[in-house]
N, C-alpha and C positions, 0 to 999 in steps of 0.2 A: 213570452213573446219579446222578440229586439225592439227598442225604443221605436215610437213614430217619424224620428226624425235619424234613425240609423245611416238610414240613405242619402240623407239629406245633407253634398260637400260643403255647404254655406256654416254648418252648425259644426262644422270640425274642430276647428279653434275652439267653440268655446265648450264642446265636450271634454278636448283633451287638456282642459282646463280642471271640469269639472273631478278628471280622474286622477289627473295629480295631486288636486286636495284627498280624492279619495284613498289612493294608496298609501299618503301622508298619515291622514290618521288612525291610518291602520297599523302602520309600521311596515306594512309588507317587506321592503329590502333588508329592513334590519330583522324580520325572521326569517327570511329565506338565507342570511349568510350564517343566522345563529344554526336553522336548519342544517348546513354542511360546515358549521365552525370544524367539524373532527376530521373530515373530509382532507385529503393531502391537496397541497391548493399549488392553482394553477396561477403563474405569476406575471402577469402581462405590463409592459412595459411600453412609455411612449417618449416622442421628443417634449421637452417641453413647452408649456404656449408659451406663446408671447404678452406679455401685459398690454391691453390694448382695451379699450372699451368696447368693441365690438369683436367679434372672434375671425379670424381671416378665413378660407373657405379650407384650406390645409389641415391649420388646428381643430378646427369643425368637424369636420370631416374622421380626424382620428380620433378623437372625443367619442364622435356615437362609435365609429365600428367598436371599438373598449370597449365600449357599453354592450353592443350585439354579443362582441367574445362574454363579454362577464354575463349576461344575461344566460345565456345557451350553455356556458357550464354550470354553471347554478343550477340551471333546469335539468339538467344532466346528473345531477349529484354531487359536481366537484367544486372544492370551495377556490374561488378564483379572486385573486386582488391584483385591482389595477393599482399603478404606481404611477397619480396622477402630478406633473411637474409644472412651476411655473417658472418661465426666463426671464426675469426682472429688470437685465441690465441690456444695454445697446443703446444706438443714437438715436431709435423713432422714439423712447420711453423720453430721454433727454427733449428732443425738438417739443413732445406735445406739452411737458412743463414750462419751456420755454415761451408754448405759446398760451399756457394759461396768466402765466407771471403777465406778458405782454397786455391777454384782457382784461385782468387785474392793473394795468397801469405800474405795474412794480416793477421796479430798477431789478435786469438782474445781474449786474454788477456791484448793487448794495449789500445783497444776500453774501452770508459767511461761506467759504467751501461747506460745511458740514447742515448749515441749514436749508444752502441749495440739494444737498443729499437727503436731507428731513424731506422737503418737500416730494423728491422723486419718491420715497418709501409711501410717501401722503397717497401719491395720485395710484401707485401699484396695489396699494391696500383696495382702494375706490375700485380699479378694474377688476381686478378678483372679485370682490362682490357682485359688480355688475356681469361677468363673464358665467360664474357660476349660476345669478339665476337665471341666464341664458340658456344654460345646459341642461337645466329642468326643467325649463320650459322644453324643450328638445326630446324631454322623455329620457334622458340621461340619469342616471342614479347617483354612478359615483363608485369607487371604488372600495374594497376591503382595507385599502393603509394609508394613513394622514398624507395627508400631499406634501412635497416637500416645495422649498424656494429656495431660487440660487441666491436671493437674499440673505437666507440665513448664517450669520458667523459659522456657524457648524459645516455648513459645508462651502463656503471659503473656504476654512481652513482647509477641509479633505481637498479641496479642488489646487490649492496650493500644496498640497505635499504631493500630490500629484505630480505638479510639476518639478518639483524638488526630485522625486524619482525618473523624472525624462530625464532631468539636467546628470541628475548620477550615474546614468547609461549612455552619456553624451548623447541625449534625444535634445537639447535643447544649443543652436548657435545663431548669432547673429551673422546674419547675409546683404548683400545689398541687391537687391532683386526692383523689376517693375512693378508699381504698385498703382494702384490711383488713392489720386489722393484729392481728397473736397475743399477747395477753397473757404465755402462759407461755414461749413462746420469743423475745419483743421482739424482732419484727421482721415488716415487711413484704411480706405473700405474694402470690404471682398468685391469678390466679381458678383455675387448674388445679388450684391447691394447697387450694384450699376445697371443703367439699363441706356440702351440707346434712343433717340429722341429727337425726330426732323427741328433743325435748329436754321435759322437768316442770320448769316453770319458776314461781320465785313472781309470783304477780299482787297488785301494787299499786296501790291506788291512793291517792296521796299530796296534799294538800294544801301549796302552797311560796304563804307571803304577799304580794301583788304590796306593789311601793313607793308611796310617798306620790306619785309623779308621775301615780299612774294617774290622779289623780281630776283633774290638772288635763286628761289630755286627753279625762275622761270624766267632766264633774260629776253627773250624777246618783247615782255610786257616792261622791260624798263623805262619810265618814262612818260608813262601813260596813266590815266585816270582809270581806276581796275577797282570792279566793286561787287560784292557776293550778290545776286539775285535773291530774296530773299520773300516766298508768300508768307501767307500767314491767315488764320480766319480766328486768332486771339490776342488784337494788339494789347490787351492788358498785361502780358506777359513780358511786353516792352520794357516795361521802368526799371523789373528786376533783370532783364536779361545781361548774360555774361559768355555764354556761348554759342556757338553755331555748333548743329550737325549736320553730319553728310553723311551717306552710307561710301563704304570703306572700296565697295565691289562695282560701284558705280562709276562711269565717264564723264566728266565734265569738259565743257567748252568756255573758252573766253572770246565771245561775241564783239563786234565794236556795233553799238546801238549808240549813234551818234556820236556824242563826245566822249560817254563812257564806254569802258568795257567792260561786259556784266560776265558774272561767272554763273552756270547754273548747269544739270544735270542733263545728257547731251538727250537721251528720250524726250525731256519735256521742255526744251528747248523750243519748238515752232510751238504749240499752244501757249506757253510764258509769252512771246510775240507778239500772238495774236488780244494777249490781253493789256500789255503796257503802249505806253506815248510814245511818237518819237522816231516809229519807224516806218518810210514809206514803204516797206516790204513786207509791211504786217499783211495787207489785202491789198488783194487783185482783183480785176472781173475779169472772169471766164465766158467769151461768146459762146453760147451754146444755139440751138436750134428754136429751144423754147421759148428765147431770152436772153440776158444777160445776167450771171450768178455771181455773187460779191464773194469769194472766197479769202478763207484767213489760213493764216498760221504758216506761212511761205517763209523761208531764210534764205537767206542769201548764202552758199559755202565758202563764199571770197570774204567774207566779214569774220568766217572764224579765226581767231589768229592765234591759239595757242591749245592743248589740248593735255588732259591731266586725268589720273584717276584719284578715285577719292581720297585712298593711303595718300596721296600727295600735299593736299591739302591739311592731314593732319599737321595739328600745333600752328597753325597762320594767325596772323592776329588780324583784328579786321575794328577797328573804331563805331562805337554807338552812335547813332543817328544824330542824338540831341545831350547826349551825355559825356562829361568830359571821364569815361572810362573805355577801356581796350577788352575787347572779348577775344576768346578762341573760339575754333574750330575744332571739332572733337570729332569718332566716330561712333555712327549709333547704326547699326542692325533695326531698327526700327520707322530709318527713313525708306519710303516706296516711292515708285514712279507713278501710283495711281494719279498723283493728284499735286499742285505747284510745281518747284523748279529746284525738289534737290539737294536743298540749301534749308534748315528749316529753325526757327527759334527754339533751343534747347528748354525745355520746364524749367523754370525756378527753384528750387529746393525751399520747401516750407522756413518761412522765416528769414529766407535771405536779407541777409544785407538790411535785417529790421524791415523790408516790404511786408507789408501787410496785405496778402495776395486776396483779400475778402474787398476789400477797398479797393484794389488794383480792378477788379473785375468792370468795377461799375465805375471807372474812368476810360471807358473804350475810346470815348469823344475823342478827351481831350489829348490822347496818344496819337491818335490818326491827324488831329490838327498840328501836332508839334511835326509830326512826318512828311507834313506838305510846306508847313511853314520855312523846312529847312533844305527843303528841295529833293526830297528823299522817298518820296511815294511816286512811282512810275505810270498808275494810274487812277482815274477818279476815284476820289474819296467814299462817294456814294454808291461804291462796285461793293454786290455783296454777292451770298454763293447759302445756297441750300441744301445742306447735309449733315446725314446722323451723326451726332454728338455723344459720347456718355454722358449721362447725368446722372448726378445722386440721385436715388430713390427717396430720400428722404428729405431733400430742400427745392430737388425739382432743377438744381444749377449742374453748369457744364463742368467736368471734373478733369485732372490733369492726370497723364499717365507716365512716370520717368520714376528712373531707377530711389529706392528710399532705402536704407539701412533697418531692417524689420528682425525683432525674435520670428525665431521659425523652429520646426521640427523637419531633420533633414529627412528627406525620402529615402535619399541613397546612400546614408551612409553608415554605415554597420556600429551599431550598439554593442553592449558588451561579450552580449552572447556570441557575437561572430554575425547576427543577420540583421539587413536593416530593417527599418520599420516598416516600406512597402512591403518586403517580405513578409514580416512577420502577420500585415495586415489582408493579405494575399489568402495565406494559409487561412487563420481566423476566417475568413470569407468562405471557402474551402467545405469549410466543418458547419457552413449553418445552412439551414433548410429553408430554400426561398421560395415565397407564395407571392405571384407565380415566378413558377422556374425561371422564364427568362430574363427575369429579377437579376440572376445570379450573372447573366452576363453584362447586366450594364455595371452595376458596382464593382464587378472586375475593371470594367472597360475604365472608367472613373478613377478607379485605383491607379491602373495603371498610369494613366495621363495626367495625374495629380501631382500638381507643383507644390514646394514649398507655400505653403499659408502662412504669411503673418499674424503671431500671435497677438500684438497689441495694436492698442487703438490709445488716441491721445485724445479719451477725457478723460473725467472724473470720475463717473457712474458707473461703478464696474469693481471686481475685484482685483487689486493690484498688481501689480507684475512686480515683485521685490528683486528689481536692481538696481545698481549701483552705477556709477560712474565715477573713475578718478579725473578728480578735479584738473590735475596736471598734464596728463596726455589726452583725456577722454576717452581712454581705454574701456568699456566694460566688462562686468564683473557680474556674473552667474553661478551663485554658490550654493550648490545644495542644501547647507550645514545653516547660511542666514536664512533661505525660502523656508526651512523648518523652525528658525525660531518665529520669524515672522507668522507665520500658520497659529504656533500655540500660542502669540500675545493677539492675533484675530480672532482665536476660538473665545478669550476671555474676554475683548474689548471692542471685537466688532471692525472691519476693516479701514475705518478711521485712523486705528493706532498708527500706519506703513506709514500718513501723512504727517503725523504730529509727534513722533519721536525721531530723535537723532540719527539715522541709518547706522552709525560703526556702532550701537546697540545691538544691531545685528547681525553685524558684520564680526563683528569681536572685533579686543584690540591689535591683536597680531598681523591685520590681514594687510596687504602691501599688493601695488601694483606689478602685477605682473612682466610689464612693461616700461615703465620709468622709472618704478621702487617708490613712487607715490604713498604717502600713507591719509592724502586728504580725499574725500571723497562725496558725492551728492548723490539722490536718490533718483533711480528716475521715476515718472511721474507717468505713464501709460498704464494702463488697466488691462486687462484680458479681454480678447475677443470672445463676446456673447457666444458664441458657437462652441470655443472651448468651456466653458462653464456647462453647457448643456452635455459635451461629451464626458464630462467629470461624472455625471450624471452614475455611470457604471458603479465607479468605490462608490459613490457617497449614500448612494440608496439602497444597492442591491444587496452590499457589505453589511448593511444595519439588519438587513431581514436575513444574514449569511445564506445568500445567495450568489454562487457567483456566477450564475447568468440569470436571465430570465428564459420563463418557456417559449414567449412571445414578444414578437416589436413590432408595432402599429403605425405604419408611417407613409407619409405621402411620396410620391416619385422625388421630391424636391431633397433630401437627406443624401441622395446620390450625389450631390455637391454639397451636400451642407454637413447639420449636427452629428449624422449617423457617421459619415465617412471620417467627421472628427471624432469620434469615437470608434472609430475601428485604430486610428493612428493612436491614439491616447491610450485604449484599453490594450490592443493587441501588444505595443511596445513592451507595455509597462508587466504583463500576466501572458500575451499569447494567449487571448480567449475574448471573441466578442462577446458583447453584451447581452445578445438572446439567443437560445437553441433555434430558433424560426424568427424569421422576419415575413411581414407581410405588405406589401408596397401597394399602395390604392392611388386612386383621384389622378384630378388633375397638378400639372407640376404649376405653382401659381409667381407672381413677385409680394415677397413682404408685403403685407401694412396690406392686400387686396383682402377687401371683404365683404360678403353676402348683405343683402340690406335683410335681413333675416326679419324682423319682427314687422314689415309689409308681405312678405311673401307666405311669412309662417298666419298672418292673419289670412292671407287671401287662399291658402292652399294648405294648411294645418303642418305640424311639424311633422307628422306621419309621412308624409308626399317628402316632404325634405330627407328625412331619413331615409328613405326607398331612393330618392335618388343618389345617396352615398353609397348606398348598398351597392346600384349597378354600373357605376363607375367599372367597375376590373371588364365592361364587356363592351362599355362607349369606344369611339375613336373617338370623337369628341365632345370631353369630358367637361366644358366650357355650363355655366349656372344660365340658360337661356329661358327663356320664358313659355320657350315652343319643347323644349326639354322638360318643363315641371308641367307642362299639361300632359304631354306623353303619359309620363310617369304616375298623375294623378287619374288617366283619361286607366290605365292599367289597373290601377288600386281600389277605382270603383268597378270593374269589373269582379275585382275579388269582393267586396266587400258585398253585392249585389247577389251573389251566389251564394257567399253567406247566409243574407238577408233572408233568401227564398229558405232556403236549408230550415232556420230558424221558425219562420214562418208557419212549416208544418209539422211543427212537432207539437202541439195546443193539446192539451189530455195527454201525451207520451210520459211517462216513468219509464227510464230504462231498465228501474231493477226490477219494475213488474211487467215491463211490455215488451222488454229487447227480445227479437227472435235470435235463436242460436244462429251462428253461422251457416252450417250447414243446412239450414230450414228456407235459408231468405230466398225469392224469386228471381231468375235468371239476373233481368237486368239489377237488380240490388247488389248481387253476389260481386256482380263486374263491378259496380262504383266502389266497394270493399277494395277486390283488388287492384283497382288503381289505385286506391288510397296508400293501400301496401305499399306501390311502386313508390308514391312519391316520396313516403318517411322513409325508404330506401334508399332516395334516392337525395334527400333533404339534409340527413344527419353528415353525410359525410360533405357533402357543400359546406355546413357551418367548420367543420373542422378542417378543411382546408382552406378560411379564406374567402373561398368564391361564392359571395353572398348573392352576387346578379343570378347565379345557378338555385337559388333557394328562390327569389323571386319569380323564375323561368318555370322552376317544376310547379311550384303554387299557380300560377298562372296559366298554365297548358292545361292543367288538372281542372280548374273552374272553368274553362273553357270547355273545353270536351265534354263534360257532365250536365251544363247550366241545359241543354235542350233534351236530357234524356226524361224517360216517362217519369221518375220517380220528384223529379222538381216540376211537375204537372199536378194536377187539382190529384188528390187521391183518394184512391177507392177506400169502401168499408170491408171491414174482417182481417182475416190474415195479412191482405195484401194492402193494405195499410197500417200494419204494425212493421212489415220486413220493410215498405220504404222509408216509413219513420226510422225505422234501425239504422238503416245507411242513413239517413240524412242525419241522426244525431254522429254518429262515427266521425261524417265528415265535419260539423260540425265542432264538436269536441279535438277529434285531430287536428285540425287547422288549426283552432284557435294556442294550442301548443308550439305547432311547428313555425309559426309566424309571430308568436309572443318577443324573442330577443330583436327582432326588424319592426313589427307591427306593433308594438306593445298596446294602443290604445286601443287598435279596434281588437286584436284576442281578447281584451279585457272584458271591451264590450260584448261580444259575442258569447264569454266563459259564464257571465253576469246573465245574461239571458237564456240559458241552458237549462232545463228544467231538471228535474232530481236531486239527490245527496251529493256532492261534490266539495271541492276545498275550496276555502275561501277567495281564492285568487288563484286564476291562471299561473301567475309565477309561484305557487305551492305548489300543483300538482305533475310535476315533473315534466321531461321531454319524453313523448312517444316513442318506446323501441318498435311499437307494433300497432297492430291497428285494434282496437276491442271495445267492444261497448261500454265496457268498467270504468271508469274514470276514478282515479287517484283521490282519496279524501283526505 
């Protein structure tokens, strides 16, 4: 008989508590892989987590379905290893050290470079612990092959000769591309790593004086007081500023507003108006019938007195507000008429001029007071303006976007083979087998529209980027033949050594600027983008088990700009061959660092409900962790488990090997619940192997449906026609408990445990159903 509390959702937690101990000391995983150790093994592949103390809903996510795959070929016969990874490096591992030192009270300026590394290795060690018992708790096992970390020297080094081989096929050059870049934590993020964010920002609008050249290439303003209109919603950008931009395709007008004459872009010339001092033609009232209506943004066309396009305006110089320095004018494709006048404060280049742009931020005050102090802000001080901003994901502050000199792998430009590397990662995309199909068209789509990514980031915590710079011109230097030595003295010493020997160690003595014939040189000091580390992923794992693909890649929509697409560029380049024969793309696409509050919900609705709701992710539109979502899903699960229940209920005195009626003996309606059963493992096996696990929980679920009111889950009669409904009801019973074991692990379990007769120890012993039969597997 099923336990008295089988039914009972309140007791789920702490049942599936009870069965983790119990599988535990049974050993079960560890015989069921010894079971198909001879078995040709099926090799499943994921991105790797991220070090975090709670698991994000992504990595969660890919976590159990591994577990579903690895489950259901086990049950299958075939021996299956996951290839579990962890990503140790990037800025949230960095910020939450930073915010542990801070509640420790500890300087982190006192700490050494290598024992602020100590520490990061401290806190990555702590999550993995705490991430892994998370995954047991979750009914996750774990896979067939030691999990690997981007931590480890060993694969540093693979992940550096890696790049040693882009650079040796010219996959690797330095570009000066737009980036964003984070003030508070100086350094350069992906786009994944941005996110927008309604922000109250001050609006200025600033007057900065053009130079004496303008009038020669515009004499009618000779003479005259002539000054760029200039808004702005980040006067912290002030102290470091050095240039104006304007777009190149753009009209501008030189207004006379009073005594001056403001230059600004000729579209957003009346709304600039309607927001500065100074002019009676900013508003009018309009008599209308209703009323009287105060309208703005009126010009005068007698006021304009000089007319220019933007190429005009290149190279002008124009004087800093409060600063005794001279800026230009530049052109930037990046200024719009959305929004100001045209005329816009160029970004600072990290470190300008020793600004300290983290510091700059949080003097907004005192820039807007030196602007009015000097007569140079056109309207109130206290004008502000509400709109989306980028912000780092991970400090939560407003981030700057202008052009940065970044390593990069070019898209478009042909490697040695003759193709480039979109090409090459084109084709590779081509050749894999995507679950579902129309997978296949977005990671095209993504491909295609895939810019240059920078590969480095300017911290510490991370695996080097071994280049150089000459001292004399500041040329760079990307040398195959040093990323190789540098690799073997990291395989020995751990990636510490890049920062604490000599660089021409690496370099050899021979080596000369290519540029000036320098032979002095400095290291640079960025580390690789986490994202590249994780597509290194390919050699460094799949190479050790000489595999060179896997059969399967488990991953979330969100690799469509992330890990997976860096490793289509990194593996395809380098071999022409992605990482896995099949990919299978689930969930929702989430931002970094979001995470499930897993151990309130996993109390309140058991891990079983969680996992079921991963499952049917591939058939949600929205695939969002809602609260009205895990009742759905669990208000389903008791529906199964309920039919179970009854199932189990009356089998009391049943021996299948002494009571089973033959097939052909059983009573009409018996016969039918058979052959549905048939349909469903029909209809179940090929759902787990393609992927579509919401179609495994559809067929389970239409099937207890349809049955729960037929006569045989009714009181039952005596004689024959209560051994043929027992038959069916043990079948279904038995079956299910099989077909639902890699999704349901806990309650098959339960139910396999309650099942009367000779049977094998564990539901995950006795294989997956080809068919339907009253025999059960010993």
């Amino acid at each position: 008989m099923p336990p008295s509390d089988f039914q009972d959702p309140q007791t789920l937690a702490r049942r599936e508590s009870q069965r983790l101990a119990w599988w535990a000391e049974r050993g079960i995983w560890a015989r069921l892989q010894e079971k198909n150790a001879a078995a040709a093994p099926f090799v499943v592949a994921g991105g790797p987590v991220d070090a975090q103390p709670v698991l994000s809903v992504d990595a969660a996510s890919t976590r159990i379905l591994q577990d579903v795959v690895a489950k259901f070929r086990h049950l299958s016969g075939r021996r299956c290893d996951v290839l579990p990874g962890w990503s140790v490096h990037g800025l949230a591992l960095e910020r939450a050290v930073e915010q542990r030192l801070q509640e420790e009270n500890a300087d982190r300026q006192a700490l050494s470079p290598e024992g602020f590394l100590e520490r990061c290795r401290a806190y990555v060690r702590e999550c993995n612990g705490l991430q892994e018992a998370e995954l047991q708790r979750w009914g996750v096992w774990g896979g067939g092959a030691p999990p690997f970390w981007t931590l480890e020297a060993s694969f540093a080094a693979r992940e550096l000769r890696e790049l040693a081989a882009l650079a040796r096929q010219g996959g690797l050059t330095r570009l000066q591309k737009p980036a964003f870049w984070c003030p508070r934590d100086q350094t350069v993020l992906g786009e994944e790593e941005v996110e927008d964010a309604p922000r109250q920002s001050p609006s200025l609008y600033m007057a900065f004086r053009a130079g004496p050249e303008l009038a020669e290439r515009l004499p009618m303003l000779a003479g005259r007081e002539v000054f760029f209109l200039v808004w702005t919603s980040a006067p912290w950008m002030l102290p470091a500023n050095q240039s104006l931009s304007v777009n190149g395709d753009f009209e501008y007008v030189f207004y006379q507003l009073g005594e001056r004459v403001i230059c600004a872009a000729r579209t957003l010339l009346a709304k600039a108006l309607a927001e500065v001092k100074g002019d009676e033609l900013v508003k009018k009232t309009a008599h209308l019938r209703g009323g009287d209506v105060e309208t703005v943004g009126f010009e005068d066309p007698r006021r304009i007195l000089a007319y220019a396009s933007g190429e005009d305006l290149e190279h002008l110089t124009y004087q800093h507000p409060w600063l005794e320095r001279t800026g230009r004018v530049v052109l930037s494709p990046q200024v719009t008429d959305e929004v100001g006048t045209g005329c816009v404060l160029t970004p600072p280049e990290p470190g300008a001029q020793g600004v300290d742009l983290s510091s700059a931020v949080r003097e907004d005050g005192r820039s807007v007071e030196l602007l009015a102090e000097r007569g140079a802000l056109l309207n109130e001080k206290t004008d502000t303006v509400e709109h989306p901003v980028p912000h780092c994901r991970f400090c939560h502050q407003p981030v700057l976007h202008q052009p940065l000199d970044q390593w990069c792998i070019p898209m478009d430009r042909a490697l040695e083979g003759g193709k480039t590397p979109r090409e090459l990662a084109l084709e590779a995309v081509d050749r894999v087998r995507w679950l579902p199909e129309e997978a296949h068209g977005r990671i095209r789509r993504a491909l295609e529209g895939q810019k240059e990514r920078g590969l480095g980031r300017q911290r510490r915590w991370g695996v080097p980027l071994p280049v150089a710079f000459c001292e004399g011109c500041d040329e760079a230097l990307a040398l195959p033949e040093a990323m190789e030595r540098v690799a073997d003295a990291v395989e020995k010493e751990g990636v510490g050594v890049w920062f604490r020997t000599p660089v021409e160690a690496f370099l050899g003595p021979d080596v000369r600027c290519a540029r000036c014939g320098g032979s002095a040189f400095r290291r640079g000091t960025e580390v690789l983008d986490a994202r590249f580390d994780a597509a290194c992923m390919f050699p460094a794992v799949l190479e050790r088990w000489q595999r060179r693909a896997a059969d399967l890649c488990l991953e979330g929509v969100a690799p469509h700009g992330g890990w997976f697409l860096a490793s289509l560029q990194v593996g395809a380049g380098i071999r022409a061959q992605a990482l896995a024969l099949a990919c299978l793309t689930h969930g929702p696409e989430v931002s970094p660092g979001r995470v499930f509050p897993v151990e309130t919900l996993r109390q309140q609705y058991g891990a079983e409900v969680l996992r079921l709701w991963v499952a049917t992710q591939g058939a949600r539109q929205d695939p969002r962790l809602r609260e009205d979502a895990l009742a759905a899903v669990s208000q389903d699960h008791a529906q199964v488990r309920s039919t179970l229940h009854a199932a189990l209920s009356h089998l009391d005195g049943f021996d299948p090997d002494r009571d089973a009626v033959p097939p052909e003996a059983l009573l009409p309606q018996d016969a039918r619940i058979r052959e549905q059963l048939a349909e469903v493992v029909a209809r179940v096996r090929p759902a787990y192997e393609n992927g579509e696990f919401h179609e495994v929980v559809a067929a389970v679920g239409d099937f207890c449906a349809d049955v729960r009111s037929t006569e045989s889950f009714d009181s039952l009669p005596e004689g024959t026609a209560r051994r043929s409904a027992q038959t069916a009801l043990y079948e279904v019973a038995s079956t299910l408990a099989r077909l639902v074991a890699p999704l349901s692990s806990f309650t098959a379990e339960d139910v396999w445990q309650a099942l009367p007769g000779k049977k094998a120890e564990s539901v995950f012993l006795a294989g997956f159903p080809e068919s339907v039969g009253a025999g059960v597997p010993d």
